[in-house]
LOKE-978439 format. One record per residue (C-alpha): residue number from 1; x, y, z. Coordinates in Angstrom, 3 decimals. Layout:
N
ZAKOL   num          x          y          z
ZAKOL   NUM          X          Y          Z
...
This chain:
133
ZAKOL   num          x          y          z
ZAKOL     1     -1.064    -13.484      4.103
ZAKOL     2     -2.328    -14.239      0.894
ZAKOL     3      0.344    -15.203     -1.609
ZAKOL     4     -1.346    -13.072     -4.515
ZAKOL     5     -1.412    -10.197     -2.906
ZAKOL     6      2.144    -10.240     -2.125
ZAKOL     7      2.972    -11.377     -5.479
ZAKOL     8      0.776     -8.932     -7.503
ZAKOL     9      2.311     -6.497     -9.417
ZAKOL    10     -0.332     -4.139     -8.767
ZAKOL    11     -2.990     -4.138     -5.771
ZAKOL    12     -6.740     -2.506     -5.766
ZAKOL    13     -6.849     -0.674     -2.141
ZAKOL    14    -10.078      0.130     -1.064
ZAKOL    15    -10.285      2.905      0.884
ZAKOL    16    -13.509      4.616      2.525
ZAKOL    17    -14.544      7.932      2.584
ZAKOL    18    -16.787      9.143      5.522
ZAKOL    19    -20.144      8.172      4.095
ZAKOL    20    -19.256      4.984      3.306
ZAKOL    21    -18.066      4.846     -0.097
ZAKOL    22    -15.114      2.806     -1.146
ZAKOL    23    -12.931      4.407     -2.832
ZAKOL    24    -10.587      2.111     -5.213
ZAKOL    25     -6.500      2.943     -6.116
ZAKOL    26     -4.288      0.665     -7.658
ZAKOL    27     -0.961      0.676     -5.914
ZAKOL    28      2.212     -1.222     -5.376
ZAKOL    29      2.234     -3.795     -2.292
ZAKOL    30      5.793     -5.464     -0.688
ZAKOL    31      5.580     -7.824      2.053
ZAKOL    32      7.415     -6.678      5.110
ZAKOL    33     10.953     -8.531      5.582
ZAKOL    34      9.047    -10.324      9.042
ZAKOL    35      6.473    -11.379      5.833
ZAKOL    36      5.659    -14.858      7.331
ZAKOL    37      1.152    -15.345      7.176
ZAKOL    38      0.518    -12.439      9.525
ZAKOL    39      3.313     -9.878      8.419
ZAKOL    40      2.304     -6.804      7.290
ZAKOL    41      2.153     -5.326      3.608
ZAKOL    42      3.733     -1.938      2.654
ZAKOL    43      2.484      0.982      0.401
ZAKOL    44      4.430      3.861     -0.488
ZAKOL    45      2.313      7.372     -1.501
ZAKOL    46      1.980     10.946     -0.779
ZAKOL    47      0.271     11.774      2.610
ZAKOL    48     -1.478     14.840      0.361
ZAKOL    49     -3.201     11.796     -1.486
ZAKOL    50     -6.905     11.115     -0.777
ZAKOL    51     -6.248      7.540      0.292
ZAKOL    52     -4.136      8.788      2.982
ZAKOL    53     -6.724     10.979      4.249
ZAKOL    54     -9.462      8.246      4.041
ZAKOL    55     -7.023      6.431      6.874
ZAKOL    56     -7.413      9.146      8.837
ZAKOL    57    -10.671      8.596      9.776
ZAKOL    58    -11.038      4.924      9.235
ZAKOL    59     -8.237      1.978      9.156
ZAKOL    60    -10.886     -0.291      7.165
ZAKOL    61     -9.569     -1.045      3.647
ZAKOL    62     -9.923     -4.113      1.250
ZAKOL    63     -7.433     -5.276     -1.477
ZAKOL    64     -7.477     -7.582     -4.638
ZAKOL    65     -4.870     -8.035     -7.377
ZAKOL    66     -5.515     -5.695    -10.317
ZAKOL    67     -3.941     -4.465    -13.381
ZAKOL    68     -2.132     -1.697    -13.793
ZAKOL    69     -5.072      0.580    -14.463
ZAKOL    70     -7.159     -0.839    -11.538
ZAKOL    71     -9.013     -3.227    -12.973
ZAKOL    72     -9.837     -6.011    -10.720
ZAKOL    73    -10.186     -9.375    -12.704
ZAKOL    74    -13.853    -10.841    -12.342
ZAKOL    75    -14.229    -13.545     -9.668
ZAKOL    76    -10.927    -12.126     -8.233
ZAKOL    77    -11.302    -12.141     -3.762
ZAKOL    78    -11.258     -9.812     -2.058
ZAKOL    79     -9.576     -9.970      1.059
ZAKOL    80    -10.451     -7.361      4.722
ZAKOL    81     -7.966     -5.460      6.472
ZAKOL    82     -6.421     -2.252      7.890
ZAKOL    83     -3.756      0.061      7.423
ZAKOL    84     -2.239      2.787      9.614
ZAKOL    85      0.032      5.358      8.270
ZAKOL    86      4.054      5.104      9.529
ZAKOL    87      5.371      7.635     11.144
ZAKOL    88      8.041      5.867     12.809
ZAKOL    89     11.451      6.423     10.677
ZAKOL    90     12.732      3.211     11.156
ZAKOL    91      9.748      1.337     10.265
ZAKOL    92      8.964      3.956      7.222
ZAKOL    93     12.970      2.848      5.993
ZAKOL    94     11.663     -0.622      6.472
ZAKOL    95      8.448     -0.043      4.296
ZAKOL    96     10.468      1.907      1.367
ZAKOL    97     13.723     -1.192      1.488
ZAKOL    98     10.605     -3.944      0.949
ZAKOL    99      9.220     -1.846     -2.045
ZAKOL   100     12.739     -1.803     -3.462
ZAKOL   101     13.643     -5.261     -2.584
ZAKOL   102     10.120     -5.940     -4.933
ZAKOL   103     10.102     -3.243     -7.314
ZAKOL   104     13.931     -2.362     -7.924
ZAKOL   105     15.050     -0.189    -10.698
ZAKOL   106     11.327      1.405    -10.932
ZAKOL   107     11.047      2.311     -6.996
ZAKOL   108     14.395      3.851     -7.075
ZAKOL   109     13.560      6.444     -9.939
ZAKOL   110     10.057      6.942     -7.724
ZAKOL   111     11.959      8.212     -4.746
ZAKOL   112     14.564      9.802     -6.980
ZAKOL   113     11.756     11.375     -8.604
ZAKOL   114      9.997     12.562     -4.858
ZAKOL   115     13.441     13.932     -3.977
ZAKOL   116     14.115     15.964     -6.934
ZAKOL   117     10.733     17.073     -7.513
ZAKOL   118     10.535     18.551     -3.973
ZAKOL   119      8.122     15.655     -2.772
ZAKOL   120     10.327     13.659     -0.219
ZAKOL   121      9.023     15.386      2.567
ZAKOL   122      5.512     14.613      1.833
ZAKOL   123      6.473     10.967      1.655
ZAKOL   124      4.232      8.461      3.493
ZAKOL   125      4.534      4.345      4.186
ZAKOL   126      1.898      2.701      4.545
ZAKOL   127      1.709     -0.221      7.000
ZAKOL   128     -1.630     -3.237      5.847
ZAKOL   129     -2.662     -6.042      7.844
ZAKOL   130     -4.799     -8.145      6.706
ZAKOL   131     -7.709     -9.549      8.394
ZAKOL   132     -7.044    -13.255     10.004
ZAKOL   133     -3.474    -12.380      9.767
């Protein structure tokens, strides 16, 4: 796994639409607690969300580290890989306790934020492996 992804605050996800566009989001990224080189990356979004959608029909996405606002430093790499949405439980716990392992305080008041707003149950975990990984 690339250490900068798993470091960056923020990630770039490329997603692709059905024609072929790529579609760009900036999200937050946690290595999985099995991180080691090939160990997946975690996302946490809403499965109403476009990117989620975008999976549907294709697994193909690309990441780089970005700011906050998506912008993806000049001569920053790119690196290939897929995602597939969780719908295990246990592995979707798994995917939410690595965002709050990285993100603390700031994750918690997310999911607070999901429950209390009536958005828990459209919840969705995002599982990324990365290509050579």
């Amino acid at each position: 796994m690339s250490a900068s992804l798993a470091d960056a605050r923020y990630v770039s996800l490329a997603t692709y639409r059905r024609d072929g566009r790529e579609v760009r989001t900036a999200v937050w990224i946690a290595p999985g607690p099995e991180a080691g080189a090939a160990g997946p990356l975690y996302v946490y979004t809403n499965r109403t969300m476009g990117k989620v959608k975008r999976l549907r029909h294709t697994p193909r996405v690309r990441l780089a580290p970005c700011d906050v606002r998506g912008r993806v430093a000049d001569g920053a790499a790119w690196t290939e890989g897929t995602a597939r949405i969780v719908t295990d439980p246990s592995l979707e716990r798994r995917g939410i306790e690595a965002l709050r392992a990285k993100y603390g305080w700031q994750m918690g008041l997310l999911l607070l934020g999901a429950r209390l707003g009536g958005r828990w149950k459209d919840r969705c975990v995002l599982e990324l492996h990365l290509a050579g990984g």
